[in-house]
Legacy VTK file of the C-alpha trace (Angstrom):
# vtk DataFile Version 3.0
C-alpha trace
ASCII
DATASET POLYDATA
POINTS 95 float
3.755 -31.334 8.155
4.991 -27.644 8.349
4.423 -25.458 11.026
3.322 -22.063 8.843
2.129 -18.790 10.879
-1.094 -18.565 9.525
-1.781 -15.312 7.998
-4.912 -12.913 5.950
-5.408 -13.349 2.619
-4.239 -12.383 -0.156
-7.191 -10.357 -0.957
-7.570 -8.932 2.699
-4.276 -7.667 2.606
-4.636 -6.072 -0.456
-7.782 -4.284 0.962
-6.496 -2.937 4.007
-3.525 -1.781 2.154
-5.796 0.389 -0.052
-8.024 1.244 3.245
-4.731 2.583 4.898
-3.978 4.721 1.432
-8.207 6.025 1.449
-7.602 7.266 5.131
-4.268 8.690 4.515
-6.303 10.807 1.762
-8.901 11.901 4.065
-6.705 12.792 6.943
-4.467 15.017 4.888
-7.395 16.595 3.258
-9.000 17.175 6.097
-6.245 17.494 8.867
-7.311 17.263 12.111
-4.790 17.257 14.766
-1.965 15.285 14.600
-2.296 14.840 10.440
1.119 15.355 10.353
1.878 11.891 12.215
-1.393 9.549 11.124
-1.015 10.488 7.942
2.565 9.197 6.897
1.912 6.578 8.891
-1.175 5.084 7.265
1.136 5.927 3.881
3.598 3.369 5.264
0.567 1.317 6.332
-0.305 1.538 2.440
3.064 0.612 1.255
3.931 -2.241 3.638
0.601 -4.128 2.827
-0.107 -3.542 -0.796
3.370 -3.346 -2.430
4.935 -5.704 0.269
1.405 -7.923 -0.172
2.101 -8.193 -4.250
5.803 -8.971 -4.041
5.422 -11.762 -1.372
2.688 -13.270 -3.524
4.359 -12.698 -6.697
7.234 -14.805 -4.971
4.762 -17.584 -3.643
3.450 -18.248 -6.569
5.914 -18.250 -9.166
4.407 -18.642 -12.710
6.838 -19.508 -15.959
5.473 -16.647 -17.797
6.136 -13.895 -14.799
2.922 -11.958 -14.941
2.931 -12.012 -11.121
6.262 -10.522 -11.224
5.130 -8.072 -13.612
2.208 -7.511 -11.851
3.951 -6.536 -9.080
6.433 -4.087 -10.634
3.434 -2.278 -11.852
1.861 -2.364 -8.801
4.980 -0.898 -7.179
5.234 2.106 -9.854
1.431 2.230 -9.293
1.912 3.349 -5.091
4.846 5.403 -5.756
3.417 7.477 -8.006
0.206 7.670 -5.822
2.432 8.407 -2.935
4.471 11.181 -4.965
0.700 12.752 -5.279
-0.414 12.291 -1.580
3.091 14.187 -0.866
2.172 16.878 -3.070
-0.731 17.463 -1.951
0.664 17.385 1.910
3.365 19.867 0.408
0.271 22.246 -1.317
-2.342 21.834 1.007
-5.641 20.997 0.625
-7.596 23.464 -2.187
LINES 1 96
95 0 1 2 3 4 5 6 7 8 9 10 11 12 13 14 15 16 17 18 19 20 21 22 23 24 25 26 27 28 29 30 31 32 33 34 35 36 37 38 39 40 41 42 43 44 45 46 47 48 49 50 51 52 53 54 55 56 57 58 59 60 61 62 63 64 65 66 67 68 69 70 71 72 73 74 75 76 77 78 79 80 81 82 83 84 85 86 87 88 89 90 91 92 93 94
C-alpha cells in the first residue's frame, strides 16, 4: 500500500489556476493599492496551477498516442501568450 499525499483534483486545480489568472485581470484593470505585488503574484498563481497542473497530469497518465502531452504543450503556449497580454496591458495601462 503506498503512502500518497493526497491532493485536489485534477479539475480543481485547473479551476483555481484560471481563478488566479481572472483576478490577476481584474486587479490590473482596476489597480487598487498594492496591484503592483497581487497582481504578478496571482500570474504565478496562474502558471504554477494550470501549466504545472497539465504537465503533472500529462505525466500521470501517459497515453501511447501523446495527446496529453500535446495537450499540455498547447496549454503551455496557451498561458504564455495570455501572460505576454496581461504584461502588456500592465505595461499600457488600463484604457
Amino acid at each position: 500500500m503506498s503512502e500518497k499525499r493526497p491532493s485536489l483534483p485534477y479539475p480543481a486545480v485547473l479551476l483555481l489556476g484560471n481563478v488566479a489568472f481572472i483576478a490577476s485581470w481584474i486587479v490590473v484593470l482596476k489597480r487598487p493599492e498594492g496591484w503592483q505585488v497581487v497582481g504578478p503574484v496571482l500570474l504565478v498563481l496562474f502558471l504554477v496551477l494550470r501549466v504545472g497542473g497539465v504537465w503533472r497530469y500529462a505525466q500521470s497518465n501517459p497515453d501511447p498516442q501523446g495527446r496529453a502531452k500535446r495537450s499540455a504543450i498547447i496549454s503551455t503556449v496557451l498561458a504564455l501568450l495570455a501572460v505576454g497580454l496581461w504584461v502588456s496591458t500592465w505595461v499600457s495601462g488600463p484604457r
